[in-house]
C-alpha positions as CSV (number, residue, x, y, z in Angstrom):
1,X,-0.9,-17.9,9.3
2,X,-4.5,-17.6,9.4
3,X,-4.4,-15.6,12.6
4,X,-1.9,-12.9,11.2
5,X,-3.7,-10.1,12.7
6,X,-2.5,-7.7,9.1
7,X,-3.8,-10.3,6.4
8,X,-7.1,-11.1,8.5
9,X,-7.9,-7.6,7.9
10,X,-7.5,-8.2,3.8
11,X,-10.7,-9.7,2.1
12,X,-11.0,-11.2,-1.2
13,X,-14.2,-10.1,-2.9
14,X,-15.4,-11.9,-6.1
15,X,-12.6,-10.8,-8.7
16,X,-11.6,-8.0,-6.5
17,X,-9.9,-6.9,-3.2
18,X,-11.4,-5.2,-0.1
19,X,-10.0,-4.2,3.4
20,X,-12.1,-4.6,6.4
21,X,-12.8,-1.2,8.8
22,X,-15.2,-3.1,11.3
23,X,-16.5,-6.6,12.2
24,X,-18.8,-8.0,15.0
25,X,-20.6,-10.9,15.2
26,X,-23.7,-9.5,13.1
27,X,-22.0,-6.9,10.4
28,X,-18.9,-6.6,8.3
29,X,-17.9,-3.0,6.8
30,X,-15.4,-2.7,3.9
31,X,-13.8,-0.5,1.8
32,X,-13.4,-1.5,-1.9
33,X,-13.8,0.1,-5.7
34,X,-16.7,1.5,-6.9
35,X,-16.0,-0.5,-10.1
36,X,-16.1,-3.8,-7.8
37,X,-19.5,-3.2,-6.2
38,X,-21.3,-3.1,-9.9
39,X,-21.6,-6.6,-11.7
40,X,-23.5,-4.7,-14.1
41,X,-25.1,-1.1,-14.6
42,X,-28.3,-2.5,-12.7
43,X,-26.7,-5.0,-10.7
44,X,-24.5,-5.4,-7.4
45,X,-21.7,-7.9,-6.6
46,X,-23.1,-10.2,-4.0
47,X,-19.9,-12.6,-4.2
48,X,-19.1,-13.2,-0.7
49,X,-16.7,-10.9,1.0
50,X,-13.6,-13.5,2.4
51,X,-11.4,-12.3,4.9
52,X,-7.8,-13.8,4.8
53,X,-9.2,-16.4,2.1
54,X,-5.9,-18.5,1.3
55,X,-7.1,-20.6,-1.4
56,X,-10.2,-21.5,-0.1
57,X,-11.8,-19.5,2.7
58,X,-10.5,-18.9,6.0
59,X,-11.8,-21.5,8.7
60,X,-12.1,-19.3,11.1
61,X,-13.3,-15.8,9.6
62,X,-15.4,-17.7,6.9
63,X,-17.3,-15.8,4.5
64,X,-19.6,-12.7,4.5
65,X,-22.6,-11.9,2.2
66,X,-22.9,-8.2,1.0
67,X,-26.2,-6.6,2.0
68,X,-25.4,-2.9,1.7
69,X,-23.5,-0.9,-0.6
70,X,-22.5,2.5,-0.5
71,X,-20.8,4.3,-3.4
72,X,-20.0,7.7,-5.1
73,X,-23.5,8.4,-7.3
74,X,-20.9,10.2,-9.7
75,X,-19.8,6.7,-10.9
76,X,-22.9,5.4,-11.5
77,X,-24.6,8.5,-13.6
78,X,-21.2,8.9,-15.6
79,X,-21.4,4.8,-16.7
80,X,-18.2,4.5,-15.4
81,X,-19.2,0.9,-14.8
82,X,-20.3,-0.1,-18.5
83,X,-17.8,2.9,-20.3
84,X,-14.6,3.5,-18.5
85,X,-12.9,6.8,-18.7
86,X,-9.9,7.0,-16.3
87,X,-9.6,10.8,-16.7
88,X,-13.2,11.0,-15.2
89,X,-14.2,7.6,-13.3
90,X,-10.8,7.0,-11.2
91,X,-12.2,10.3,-9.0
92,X,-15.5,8.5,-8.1
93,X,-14.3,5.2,-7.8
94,X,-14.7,4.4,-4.1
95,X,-16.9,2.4,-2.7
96,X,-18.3,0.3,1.0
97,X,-19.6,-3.3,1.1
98,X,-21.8,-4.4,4.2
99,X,-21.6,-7.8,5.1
100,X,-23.6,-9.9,7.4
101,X,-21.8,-13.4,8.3
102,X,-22.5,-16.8,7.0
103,X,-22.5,-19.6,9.0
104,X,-19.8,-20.0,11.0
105,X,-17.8,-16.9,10.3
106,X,-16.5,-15.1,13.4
107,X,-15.5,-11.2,12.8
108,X,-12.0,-10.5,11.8
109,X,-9.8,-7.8,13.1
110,X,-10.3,-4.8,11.2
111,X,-8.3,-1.5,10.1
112,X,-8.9,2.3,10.9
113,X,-9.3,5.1,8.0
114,X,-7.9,7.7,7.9
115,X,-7.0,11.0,5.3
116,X,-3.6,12.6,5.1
117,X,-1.6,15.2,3.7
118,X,0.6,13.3,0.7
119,X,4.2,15.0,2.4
120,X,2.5,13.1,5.9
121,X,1.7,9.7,4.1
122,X,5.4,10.1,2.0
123,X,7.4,10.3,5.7
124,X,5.9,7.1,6.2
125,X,5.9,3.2,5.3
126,X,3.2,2.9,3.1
127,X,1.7,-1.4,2.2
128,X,-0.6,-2.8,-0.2
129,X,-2.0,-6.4,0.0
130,X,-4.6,-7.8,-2.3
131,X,-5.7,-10.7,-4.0
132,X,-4.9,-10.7,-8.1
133,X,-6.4,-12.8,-10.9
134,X,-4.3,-15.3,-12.2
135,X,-5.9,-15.7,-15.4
136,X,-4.7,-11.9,-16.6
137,X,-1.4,-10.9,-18.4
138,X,0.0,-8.7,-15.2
139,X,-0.8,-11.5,-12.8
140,X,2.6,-11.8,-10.5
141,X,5.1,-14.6,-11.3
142,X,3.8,-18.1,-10.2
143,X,0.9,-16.3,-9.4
144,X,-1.9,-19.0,-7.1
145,X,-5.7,-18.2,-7.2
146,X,-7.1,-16.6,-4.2
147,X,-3.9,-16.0,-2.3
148,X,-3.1,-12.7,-0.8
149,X,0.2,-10.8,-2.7
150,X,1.4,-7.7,-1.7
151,X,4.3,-5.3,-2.6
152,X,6.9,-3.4,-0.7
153,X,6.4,0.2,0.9
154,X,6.0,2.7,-2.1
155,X,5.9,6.3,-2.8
156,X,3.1,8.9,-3.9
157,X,3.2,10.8,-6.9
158,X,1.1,13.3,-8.5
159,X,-1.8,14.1,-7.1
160,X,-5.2,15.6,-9.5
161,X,-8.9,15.5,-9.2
162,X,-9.5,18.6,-6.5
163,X,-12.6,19.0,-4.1
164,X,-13.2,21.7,-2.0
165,X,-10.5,22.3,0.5
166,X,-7.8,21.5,-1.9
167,X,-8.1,17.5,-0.8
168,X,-6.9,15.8,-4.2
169,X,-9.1,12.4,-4.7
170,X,-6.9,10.5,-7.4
171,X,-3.1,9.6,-6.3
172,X,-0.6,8.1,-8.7
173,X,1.6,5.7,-7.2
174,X,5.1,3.8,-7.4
175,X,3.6,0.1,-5.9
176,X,2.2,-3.1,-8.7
177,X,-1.0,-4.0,-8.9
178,X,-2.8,-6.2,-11.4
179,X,-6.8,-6.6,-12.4
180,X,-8.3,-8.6,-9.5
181,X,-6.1,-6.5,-6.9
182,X,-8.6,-3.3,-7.4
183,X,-10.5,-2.2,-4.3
184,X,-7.5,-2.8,-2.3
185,X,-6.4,-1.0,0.6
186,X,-3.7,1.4,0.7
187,X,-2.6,1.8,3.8
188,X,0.0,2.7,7.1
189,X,0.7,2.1,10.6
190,X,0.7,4.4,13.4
191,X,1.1,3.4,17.0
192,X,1.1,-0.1,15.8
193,X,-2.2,0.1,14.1
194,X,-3.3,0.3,10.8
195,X,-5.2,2.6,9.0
196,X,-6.3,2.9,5.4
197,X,-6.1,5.5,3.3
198,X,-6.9,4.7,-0.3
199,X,-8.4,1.9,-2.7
200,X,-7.0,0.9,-5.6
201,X,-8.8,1.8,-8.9
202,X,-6.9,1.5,-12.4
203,X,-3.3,1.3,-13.7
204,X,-1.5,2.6,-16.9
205,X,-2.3,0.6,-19.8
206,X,1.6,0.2,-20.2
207,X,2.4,-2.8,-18.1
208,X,5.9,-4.0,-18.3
209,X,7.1,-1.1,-20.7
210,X,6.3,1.6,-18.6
211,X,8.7,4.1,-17.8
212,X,6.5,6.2,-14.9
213,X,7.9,5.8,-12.1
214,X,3.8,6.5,-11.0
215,X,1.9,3.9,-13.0
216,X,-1.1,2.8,-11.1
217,X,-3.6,5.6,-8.9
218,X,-5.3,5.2,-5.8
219,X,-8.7,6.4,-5.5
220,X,-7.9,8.7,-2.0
221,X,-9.9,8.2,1.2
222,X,-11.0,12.2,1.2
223,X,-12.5,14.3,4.2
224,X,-16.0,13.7,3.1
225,X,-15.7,10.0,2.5
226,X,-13.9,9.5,5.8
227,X,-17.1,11.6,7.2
228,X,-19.2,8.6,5.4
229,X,-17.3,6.1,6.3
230,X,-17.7,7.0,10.1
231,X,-21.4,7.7,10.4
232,X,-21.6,3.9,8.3
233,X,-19.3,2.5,10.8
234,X,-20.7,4.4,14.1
């Protein structure tokens, strides 16, 4: 239902995913990809955020136009956006959208951030919702435009990509995505709340004949980002 307070919470964001952190009446903040806040090398992705789209957009959260983006500058000056390189790009591939509302959006409910140990996050249920394109090869069975999908609770893997303090930024895990589910919001519940803690950035190249039991990575929510996040949010 459109009032689910979990899927409000879940954007769709022109060919990618997005999880909202906060929402009034005159701003939207959400987490996403780098690689979905760059139509081009020079260019932004002003395609509406959509809370709890279901098909078409939500009649009561409506639609949001980005204003603001905020992104690693790591994934911009490597071309990660015109030359991929998973080995190097997954790391920086993090991003925030601000949104101010368009007519007759009212703000959604919205999820906390949060960064964790991978042994803390692994001793709990752990979700992923987002919105995948159809059109591509991995797109779920009977897969519908615009309609949310998710998976079942999943496990972290290997972790690589270190910053100071030992905080790994890249985390393989065992959940599906496909293209159009990037940006997405890893997340888990504590004290009945939500809280997200990575987006999600790139898979194996394998698809149905891979044998990881770690195929697809999460770029992590890291100390400094959750630092960046608060002073966007505060």
């Amino acid at each position: 239902p459109d009032a689910a307070s979990i899927y409000q919470r879940i954007a769709n964001y022109g060919g990618c995913s997005a999880n909202v952190i906060s929402a009034n009446s005159t701003r939207l903040v959400a987490t996403t990809a780098g690689h979905c806040v760059f139509a081009t090398r020079n260019t932004f992705n002003y395609s509406t955020v959509d809370p709890r789209r279901n098909g078409t957009a939500s009649p009561t959260w409506g639609t949001w136009t980005p204003v603001l983006f905020g992104y690693q500058p790591e994934y911009r000056d490597l071309d990660c956006e015109e030359d991929w390189d998973g080995s190097i790009c997954i790391q920086h591939d993090i991003a925030i959208v601000i949104a101010v509302p368009n007519s007759g959006a009212t703000p959604p409910r919205s999820m906390g951030w949060s960064y964790a140990s991978k042994s803390w996050l692994n001793a709990r249920n752990k979700y992923r919702r987002g919105y995948p394109g159809c059109s591509e090869s991995a797109s779920p069975a009977g897969c519908t435009n615009n309609n949310l999908y998710g998976d079942g609770a999943f496990n972290i893997g290997p972790l690589s990509h270190p910053i100071m303090g030992g905080w790994n930024r890249e985390m393989a895990v065992s959940t599906d995505w496909s293209p159009g589910d990037s940006g997405s919001g890893a997340y888990f519940y504590s004290g009945g709340y939500p809280y997200v803690f990575g987006v999600v950035s790139a898979s194996s190249s394998c698809q149905e004949t891979c044998t990881s039991s770690y195929p697809n990575f999460l770029r992590r929510i890291t100390p400094d980002w959750f630092d960046f996040i608060s002073d966007v949010v505060f």
